[in-house]
FIDRENZA-180077 format. One record per residue: residue number from 1; residue in one letter; x, y, z of N, C-alpha, C in turn. Coordinates in pm, whole numbers. Each point is the difference from the previous one (the first is absolute). Layout:
// FIDRENZA-180077
(NUM; A; (X; Y; Z); (X; Y; Z); (X; Y; Z))
...
***
This chain:
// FIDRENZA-180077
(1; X; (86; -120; 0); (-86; 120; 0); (89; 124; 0))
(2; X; (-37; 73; -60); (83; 152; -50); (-63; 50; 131))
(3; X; (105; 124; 8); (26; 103; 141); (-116; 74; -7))
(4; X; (-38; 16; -152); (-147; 133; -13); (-140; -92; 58))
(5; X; (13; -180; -7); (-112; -43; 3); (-9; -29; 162))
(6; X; (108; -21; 22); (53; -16; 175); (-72; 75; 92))
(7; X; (53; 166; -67); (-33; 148; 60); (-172; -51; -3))
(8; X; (-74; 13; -86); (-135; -6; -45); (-82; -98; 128))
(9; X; (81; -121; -68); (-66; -111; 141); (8; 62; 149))
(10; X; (111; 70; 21); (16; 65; 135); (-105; 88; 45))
(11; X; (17; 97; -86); (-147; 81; 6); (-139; -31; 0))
(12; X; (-23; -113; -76); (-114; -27; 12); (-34; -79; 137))
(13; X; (93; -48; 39); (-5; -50; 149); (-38; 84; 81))
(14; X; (96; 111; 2); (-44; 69; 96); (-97; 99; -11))
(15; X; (-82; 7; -107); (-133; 65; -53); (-150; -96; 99))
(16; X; (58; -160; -27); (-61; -57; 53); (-9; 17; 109))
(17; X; (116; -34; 84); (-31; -2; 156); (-31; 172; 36))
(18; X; (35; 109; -70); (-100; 97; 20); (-152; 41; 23))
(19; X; (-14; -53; -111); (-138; -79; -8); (-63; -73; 82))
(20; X; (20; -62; 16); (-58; -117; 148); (9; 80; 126))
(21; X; (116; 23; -4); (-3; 105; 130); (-128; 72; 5))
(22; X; (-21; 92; -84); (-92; 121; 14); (-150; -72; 17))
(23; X; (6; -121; -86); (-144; -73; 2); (-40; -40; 114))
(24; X; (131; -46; 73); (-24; -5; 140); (-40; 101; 147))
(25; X; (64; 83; -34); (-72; 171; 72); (-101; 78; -33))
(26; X; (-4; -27; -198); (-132; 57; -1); (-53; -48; -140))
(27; X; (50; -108; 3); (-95; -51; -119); (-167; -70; 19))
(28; X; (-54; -87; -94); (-106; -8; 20); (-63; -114; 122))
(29; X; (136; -87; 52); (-23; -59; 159); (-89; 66; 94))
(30; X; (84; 158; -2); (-60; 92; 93); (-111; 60; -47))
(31; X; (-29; 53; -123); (-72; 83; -75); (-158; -41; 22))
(32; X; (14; -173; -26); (-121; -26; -9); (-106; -44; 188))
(33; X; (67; 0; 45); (-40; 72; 137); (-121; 108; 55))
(34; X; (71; 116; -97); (-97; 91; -13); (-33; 78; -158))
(35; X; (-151; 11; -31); (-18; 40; -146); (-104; 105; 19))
(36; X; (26; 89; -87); (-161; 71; -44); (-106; -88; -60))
(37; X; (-114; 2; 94); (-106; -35; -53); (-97; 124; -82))
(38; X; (13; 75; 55); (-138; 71; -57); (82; 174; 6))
(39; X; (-75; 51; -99); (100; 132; 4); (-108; 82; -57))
(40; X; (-58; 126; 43); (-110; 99; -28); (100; 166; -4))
(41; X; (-35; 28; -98); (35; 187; 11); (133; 19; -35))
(42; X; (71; 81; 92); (119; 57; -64); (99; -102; 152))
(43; X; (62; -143; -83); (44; -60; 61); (178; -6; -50))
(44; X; (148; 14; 51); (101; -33; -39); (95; -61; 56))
(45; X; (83; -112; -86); (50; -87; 92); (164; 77; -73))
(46; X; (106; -2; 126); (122; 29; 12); (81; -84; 13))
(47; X; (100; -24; -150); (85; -130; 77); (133; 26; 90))
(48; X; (81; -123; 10); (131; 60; 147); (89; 121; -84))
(49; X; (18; -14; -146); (42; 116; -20); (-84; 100; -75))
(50; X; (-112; 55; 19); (-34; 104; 3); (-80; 36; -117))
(51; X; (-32; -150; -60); (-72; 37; -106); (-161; 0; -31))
(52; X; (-73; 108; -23); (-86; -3; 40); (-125; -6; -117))
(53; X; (-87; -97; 20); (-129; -77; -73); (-98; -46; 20))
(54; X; (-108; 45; -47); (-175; -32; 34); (21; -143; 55))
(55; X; (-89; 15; 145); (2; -147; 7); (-120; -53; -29))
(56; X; (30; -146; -7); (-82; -74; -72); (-36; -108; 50))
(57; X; (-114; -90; 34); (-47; -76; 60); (43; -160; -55))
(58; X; (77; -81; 136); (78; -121; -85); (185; 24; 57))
(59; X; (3; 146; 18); (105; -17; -7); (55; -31; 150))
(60; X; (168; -66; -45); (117; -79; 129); (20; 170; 10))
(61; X; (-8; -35; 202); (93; 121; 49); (128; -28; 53))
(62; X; (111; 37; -11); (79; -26; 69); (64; 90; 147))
(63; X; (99; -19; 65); (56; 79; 52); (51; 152; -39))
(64; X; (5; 80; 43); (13; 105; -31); (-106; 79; -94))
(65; X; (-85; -42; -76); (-134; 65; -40); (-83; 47; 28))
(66; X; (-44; 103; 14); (-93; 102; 18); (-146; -4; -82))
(67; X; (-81; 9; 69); (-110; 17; -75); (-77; 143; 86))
(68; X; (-26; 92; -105); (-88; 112; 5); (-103; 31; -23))
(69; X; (-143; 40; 78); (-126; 39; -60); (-4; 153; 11))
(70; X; (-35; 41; -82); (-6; 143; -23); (-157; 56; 42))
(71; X; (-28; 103; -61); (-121; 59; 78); (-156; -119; -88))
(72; X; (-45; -50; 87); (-133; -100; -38); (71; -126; -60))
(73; X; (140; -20; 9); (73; -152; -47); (-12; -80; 125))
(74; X; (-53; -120; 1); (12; -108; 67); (46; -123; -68))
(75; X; (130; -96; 111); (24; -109; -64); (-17; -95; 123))
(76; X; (-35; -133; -40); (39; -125; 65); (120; -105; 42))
(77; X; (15; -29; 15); (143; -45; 52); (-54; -171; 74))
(78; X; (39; -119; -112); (-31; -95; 84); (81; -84; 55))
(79; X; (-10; -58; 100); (127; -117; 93); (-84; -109; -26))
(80; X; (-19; -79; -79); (-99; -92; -15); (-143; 44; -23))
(81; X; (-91; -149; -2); (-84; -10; -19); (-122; 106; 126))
(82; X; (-3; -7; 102); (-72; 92; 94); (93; 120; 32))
(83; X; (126; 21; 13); (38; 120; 55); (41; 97; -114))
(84; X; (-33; 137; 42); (42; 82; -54); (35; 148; 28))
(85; X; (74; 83; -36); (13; 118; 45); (-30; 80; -115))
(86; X; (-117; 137; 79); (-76; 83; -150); (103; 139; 64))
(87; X; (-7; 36; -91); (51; 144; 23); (-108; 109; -67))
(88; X; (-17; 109; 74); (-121; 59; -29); (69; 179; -69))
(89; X; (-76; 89; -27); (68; 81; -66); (92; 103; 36))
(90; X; (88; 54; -34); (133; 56; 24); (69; -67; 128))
(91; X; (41; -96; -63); (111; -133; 102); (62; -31; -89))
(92; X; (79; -67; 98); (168; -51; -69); (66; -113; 76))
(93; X; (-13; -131; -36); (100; -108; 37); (105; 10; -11))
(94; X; (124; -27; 21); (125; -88; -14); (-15; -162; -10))
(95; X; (43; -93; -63); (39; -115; 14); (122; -20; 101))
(96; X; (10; -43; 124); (132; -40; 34); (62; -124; 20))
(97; X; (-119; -80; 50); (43; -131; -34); (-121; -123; -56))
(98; X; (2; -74; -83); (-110; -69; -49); (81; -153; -47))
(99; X; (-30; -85; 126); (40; -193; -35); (-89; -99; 47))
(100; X; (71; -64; -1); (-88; -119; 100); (10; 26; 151))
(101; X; (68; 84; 52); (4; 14; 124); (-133; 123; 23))
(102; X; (3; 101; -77); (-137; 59; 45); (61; 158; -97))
(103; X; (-78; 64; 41); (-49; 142; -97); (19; 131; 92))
(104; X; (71; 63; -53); (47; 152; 146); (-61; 97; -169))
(105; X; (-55; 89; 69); (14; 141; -121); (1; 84; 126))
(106; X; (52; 141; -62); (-9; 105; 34); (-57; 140; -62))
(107; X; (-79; -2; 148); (-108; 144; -101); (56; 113; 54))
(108; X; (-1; 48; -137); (84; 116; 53); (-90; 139; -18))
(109; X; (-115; -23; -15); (-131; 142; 5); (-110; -68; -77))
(110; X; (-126; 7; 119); (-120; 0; -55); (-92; -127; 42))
(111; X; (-50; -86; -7); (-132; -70; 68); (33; -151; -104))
(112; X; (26; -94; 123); (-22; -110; -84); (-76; -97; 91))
(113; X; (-94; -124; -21); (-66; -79; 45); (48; -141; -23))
(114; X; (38; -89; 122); (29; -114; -53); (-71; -123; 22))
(115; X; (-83; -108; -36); (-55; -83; 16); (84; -168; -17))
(116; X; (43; -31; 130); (129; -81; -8); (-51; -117; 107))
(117; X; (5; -150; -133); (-83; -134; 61); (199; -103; 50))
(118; X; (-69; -74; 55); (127; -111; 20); (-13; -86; -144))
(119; X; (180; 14; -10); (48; -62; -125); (72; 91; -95))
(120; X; (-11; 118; 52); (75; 137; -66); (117; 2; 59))
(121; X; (23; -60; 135); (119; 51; 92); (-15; 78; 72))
(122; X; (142; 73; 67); (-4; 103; 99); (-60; 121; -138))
(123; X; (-57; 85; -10); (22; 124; -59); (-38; 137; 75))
(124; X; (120; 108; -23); (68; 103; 79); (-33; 142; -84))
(125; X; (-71; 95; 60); (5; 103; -73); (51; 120; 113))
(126; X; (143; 76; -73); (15; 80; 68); (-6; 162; 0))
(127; X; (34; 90; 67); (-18; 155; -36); (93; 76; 122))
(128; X; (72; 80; 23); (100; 72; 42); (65; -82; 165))
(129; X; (50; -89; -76); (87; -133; 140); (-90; -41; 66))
(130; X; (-165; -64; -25); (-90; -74; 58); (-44; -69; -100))
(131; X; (-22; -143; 76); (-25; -101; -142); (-113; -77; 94))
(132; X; (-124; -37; -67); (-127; -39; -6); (23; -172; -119))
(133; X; (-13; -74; 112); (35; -167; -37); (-99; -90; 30))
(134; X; (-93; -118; -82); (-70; -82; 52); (-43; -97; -108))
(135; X; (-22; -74; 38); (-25; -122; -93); (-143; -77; -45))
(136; X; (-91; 120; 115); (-163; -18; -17); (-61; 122; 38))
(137; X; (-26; 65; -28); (-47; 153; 44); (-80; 63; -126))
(138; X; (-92; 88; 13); (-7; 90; -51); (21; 133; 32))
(139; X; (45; 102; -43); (67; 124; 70); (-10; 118; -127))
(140; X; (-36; 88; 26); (104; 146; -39); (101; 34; 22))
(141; X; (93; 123; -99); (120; 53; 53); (-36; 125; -67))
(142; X; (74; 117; 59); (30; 130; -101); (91; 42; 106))
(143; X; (52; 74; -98); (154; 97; -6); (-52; 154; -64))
(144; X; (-45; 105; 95); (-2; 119; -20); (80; 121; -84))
(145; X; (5; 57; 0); (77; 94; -106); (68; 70; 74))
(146; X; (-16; 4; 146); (88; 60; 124); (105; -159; 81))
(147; X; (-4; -115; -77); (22; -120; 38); (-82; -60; 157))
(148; X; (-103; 89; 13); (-57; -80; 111); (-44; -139; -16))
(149; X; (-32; -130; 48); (0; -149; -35); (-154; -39; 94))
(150; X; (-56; -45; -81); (-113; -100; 76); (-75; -141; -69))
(151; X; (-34; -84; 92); (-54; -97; -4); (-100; -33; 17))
(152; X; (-94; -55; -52); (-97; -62; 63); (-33; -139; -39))
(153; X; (-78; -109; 75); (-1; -149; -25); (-174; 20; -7))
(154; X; (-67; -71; -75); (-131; -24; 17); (0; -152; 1))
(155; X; (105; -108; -46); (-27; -107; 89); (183; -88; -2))
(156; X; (-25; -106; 70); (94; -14; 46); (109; 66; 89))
(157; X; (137; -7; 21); (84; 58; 116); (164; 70; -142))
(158; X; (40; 62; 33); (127; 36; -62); (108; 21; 128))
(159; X; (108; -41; -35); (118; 30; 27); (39; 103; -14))
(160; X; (109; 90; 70); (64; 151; -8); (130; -3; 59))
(161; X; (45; 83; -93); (148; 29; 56); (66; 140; -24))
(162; X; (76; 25; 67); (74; 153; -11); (-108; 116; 95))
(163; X; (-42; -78; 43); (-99; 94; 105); (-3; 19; 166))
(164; X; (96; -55; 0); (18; -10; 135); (-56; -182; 116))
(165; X; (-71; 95; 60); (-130; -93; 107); (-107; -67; -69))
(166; X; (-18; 61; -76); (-107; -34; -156); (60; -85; -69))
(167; X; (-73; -147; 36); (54; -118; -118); (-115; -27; -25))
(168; X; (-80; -37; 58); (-165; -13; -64); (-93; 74; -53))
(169; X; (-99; -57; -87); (-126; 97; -13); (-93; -111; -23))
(170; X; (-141; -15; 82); (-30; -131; -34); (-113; 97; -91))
(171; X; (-156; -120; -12); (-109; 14; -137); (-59; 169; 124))
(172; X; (-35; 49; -104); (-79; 141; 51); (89; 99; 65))
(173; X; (127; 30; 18); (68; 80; 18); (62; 84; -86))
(174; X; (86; 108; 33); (30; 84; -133); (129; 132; 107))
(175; X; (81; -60; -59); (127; 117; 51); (36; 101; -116))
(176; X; (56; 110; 54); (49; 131; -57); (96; 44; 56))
(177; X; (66; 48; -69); (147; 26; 90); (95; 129; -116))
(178; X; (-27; 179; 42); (83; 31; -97); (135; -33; 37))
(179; X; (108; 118; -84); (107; -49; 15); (76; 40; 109))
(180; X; (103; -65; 92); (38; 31; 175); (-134; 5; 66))
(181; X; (-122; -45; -8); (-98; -19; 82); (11; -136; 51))
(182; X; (-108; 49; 104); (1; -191; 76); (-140; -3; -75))
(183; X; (-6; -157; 10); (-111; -103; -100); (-112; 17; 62))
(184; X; (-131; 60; -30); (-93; -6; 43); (-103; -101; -52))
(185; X; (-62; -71; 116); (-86; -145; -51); (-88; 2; 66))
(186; X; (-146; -11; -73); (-105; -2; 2); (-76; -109; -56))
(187; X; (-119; -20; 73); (-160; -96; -65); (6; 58; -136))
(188; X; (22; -40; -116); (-48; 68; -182); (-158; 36; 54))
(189; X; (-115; -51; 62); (-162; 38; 45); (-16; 117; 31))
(190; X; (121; 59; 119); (33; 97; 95); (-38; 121; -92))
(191; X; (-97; 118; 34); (10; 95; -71); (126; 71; 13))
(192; X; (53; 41; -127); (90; 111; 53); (6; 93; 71))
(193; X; (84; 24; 95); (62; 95; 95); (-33; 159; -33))
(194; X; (-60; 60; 6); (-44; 113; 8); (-42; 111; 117))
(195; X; (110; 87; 55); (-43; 68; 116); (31; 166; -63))
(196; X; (-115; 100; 49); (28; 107; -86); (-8; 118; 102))
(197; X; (97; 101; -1); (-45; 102; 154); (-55; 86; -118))
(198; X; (-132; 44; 4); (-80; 82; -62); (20; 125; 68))
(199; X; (-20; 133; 4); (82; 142; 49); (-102; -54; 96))
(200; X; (19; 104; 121); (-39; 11; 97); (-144; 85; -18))
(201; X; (3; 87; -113); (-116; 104; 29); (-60; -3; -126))
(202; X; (-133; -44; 16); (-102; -50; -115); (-56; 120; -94))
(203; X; (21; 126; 31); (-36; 79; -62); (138; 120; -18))
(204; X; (67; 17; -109); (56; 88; -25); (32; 111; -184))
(205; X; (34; 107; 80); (-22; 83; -100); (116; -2; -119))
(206; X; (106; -109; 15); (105; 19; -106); (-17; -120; -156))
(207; X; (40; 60; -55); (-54; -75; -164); (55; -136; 15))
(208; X; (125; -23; 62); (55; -174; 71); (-11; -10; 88))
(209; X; (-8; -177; -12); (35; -83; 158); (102; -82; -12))
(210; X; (39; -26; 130); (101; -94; -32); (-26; -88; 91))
(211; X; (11; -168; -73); (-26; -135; 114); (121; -76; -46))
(212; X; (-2; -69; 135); (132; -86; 20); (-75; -125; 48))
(213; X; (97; -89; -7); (-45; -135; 61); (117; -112; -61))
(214; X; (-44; -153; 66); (100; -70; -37); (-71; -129; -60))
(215; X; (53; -69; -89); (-69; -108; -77); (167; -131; -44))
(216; X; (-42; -50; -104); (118; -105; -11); (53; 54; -64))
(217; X; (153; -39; 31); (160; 47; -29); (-4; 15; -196))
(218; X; (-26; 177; -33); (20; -18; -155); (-124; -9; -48))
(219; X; (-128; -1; 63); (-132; -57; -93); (-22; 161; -19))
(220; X; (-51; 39; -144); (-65; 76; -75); (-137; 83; 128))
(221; X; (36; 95; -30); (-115; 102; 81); (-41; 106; -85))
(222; X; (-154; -10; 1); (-48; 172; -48); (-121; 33; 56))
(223; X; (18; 130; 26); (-97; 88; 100); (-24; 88; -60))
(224; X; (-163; 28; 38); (-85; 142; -94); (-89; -114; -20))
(225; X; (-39; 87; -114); (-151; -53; -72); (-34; -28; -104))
(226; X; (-91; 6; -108); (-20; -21; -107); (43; 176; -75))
(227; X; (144; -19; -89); (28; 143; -67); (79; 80; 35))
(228; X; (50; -61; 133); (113; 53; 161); (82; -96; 51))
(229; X; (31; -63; -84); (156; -144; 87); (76; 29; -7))
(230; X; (57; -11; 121); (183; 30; -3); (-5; -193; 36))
(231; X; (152; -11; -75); (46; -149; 30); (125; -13; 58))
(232; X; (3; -58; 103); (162; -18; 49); (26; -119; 34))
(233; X; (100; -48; 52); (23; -162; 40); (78; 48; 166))
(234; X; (-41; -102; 22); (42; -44; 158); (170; -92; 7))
(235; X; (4; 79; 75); (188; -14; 17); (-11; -127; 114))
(236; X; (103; -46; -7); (79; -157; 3); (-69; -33; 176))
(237; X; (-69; 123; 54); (-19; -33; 138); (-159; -6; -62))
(238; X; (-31; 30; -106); (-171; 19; 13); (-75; 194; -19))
(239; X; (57; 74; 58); (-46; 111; 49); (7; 82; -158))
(240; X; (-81; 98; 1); (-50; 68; -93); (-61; 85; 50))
(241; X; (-12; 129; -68); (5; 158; -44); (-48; 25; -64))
(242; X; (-135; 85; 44); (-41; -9; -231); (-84; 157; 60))
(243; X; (-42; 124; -100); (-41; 138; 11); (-127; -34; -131))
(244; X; (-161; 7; 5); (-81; 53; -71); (-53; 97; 12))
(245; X; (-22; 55; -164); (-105; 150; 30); (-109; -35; 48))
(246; X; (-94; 122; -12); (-106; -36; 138); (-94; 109; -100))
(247; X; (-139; -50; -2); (-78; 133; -65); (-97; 40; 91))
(248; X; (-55; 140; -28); (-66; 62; 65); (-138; -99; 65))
(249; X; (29; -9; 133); (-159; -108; 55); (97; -105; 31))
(250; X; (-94; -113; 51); (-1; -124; 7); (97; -117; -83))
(251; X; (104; -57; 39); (132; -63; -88); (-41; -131; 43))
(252; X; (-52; -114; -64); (30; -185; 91); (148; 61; -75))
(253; X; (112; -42; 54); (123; -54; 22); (57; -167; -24))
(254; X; (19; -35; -112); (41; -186; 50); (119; 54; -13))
(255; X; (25; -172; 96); (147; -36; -82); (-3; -171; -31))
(256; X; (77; -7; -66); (-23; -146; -73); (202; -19; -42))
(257; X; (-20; -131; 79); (172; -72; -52); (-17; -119; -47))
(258; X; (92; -24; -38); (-3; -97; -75); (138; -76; -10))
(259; X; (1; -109; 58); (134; -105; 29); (42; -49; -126))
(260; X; (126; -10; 23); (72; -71; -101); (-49; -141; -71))
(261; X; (-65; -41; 84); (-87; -179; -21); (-109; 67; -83))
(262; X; (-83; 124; 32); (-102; -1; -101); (-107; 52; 124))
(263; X; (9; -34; 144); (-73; 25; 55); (-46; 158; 61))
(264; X; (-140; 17; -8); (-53; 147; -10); (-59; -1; 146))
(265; X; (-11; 172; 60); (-146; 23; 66); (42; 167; 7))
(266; X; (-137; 44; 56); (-12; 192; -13); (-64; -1; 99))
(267; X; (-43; 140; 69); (-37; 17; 87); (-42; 190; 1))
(268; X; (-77; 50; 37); (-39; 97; -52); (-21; 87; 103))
(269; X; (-4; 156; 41); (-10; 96; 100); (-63; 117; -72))
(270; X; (-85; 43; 45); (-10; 151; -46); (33; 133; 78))
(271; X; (36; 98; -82); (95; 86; 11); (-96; 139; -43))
(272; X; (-8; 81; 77); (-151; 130; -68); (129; 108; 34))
(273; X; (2; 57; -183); (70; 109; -1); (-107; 148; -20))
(274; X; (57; 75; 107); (-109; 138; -5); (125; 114; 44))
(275; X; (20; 66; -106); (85; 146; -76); (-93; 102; 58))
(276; X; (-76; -47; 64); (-67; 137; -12); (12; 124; 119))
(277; X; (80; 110; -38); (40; 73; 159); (-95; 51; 75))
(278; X; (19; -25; 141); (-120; 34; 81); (-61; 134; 13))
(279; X; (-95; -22; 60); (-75; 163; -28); (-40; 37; 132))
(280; X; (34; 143; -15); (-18; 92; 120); (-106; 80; -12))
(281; X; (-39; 9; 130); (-102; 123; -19); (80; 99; 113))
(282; X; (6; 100; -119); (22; 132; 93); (-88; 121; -26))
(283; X; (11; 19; 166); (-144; 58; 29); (104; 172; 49))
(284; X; (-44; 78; -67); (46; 163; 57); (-86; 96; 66))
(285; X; (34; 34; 147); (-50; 77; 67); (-12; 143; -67))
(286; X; (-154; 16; 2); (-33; 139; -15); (45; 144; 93))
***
């Protein structure tokens, strides 16, 4: 054999065991693990290097792949025959690991739901150094746009980690936790937390008010009325600040938050604005 055909055979060897290699980290062993089933709207899948293409239902995910739903894009994501993870609109997976040993992604912004039977394995979804693990559960996750993290289970129990004291969450519970906050865990039934110091004095003459109060760590707040909302969010302890105008007469006042899980409640005060300067009678001696 000539030196040029030598060289050739060499290379192609080691093309091969290149090859195998990679098939083995992320070829279709792993790939087929987890697939798009179903894909609606403005859906895109990202491969490990960065290339980016409509996804399409059928397809092997591997490690390092990304899948994106954009505004009204939803995709499916299946681990077999019963389990699956949906991702709902403006979210974003990572692939990080997908074998026979079990399924980790990482969400890195936005609302995903997972419905996960035995025979899938362990599977792990994580979001800023807390990872949500179980092998029969059904659960929520989202990852906020301020990275606040919450959970909730509507059946079965999940596993937790990176949280401290918090390793559990069993069926009907639901934790929140922004970021450097401690984990707050609650009944998912439990109405939300809503306490509001309404001003002290029910009738005043200035065009604002201002109410404070405290609700869950990061959940969405707006106060006023129909044509008059101010919106603010509640900082990592809960507490919130919010100033509405006020019109001449009689104001109901709500306020209404709204948790990261989805969960709502309002609560309403009225507020009677009267501008009007008082009147004197002056009386002059003849």
């Amino acid at each position: 054999m000539s030196k040029e055909l030598q060289a050739i055979a060499v290379l192609l060897l080691i093309l091969g065991v290149a090859w195998l290699g990679y098939g083995q980290l992320f070829g279709e062993g792993a790939g087929e693990r987890l697939v798009v089933s179903s894909v609606a709207g403005a859906v895109s899948r990202v491969d490990g290097f960065g290339a980016e293409s409509p996804a399409e239902a059928g397809q092997a995910l591997r490690p390092r792949d990304r899948i994106v739903a954009g505004e009204g894009g939803r995709a499916v994501l299946s681990l077999g025959a019963e389990s699956r993870v949906t991702l709902e609109p403006r979210s974003a997976v990572r692939v990080l690991h997908a074998d026979a040993s079990g399924v980790k992604l990482e969400l890195e912004g936005g609302r995903v739901q997972a419905t996960i039977r035995p025979g899938s394995g362990p599977v792990g979804i994580s979001a800023n150094g807390a990872t949500v693990a179980t092998q029969d559960a059904d659960f929520t996750v989202v990852r906020g746009e301020d990275g606040t993290f919450g959970v909730e289970t509507t059946r079965g129990e999940v596993g937790l980690e990176g949280l401290g004291a918090t390793t559990r969450l069993g069926v009907g519970e639901r934790l929140v936790v922004a970021p450097g906050g401690t984990p707050l865990v609650a009944p998912a039934s439990e109405e939300l937390l809503l306490r509001v110091a309404w001003p002290s004095a029910t009738r005043t003459p200035d065009a604002v008010t201002e109410v404070r109060g405290r609700t869950e760590p990061n959940a969405r707040v707006r106060v006023g009325r129909e044509g008059a909302w101010t919106e603010v969010k509640a900082d990592a302890n809960g507490d919130f600040v919010a100033t509405t105008r006020l019109d001449e007469g009689a104001n109901d006042v709500r306020v209404e938050a709204t948790s990261l899980l989805g969960a709502s409640v309002a609560v309403a005060h009225t507020v009677e604005r009267d501008s009007t300067p008082p009147s004197f009678d002056l009386k002059v001696r003849q």
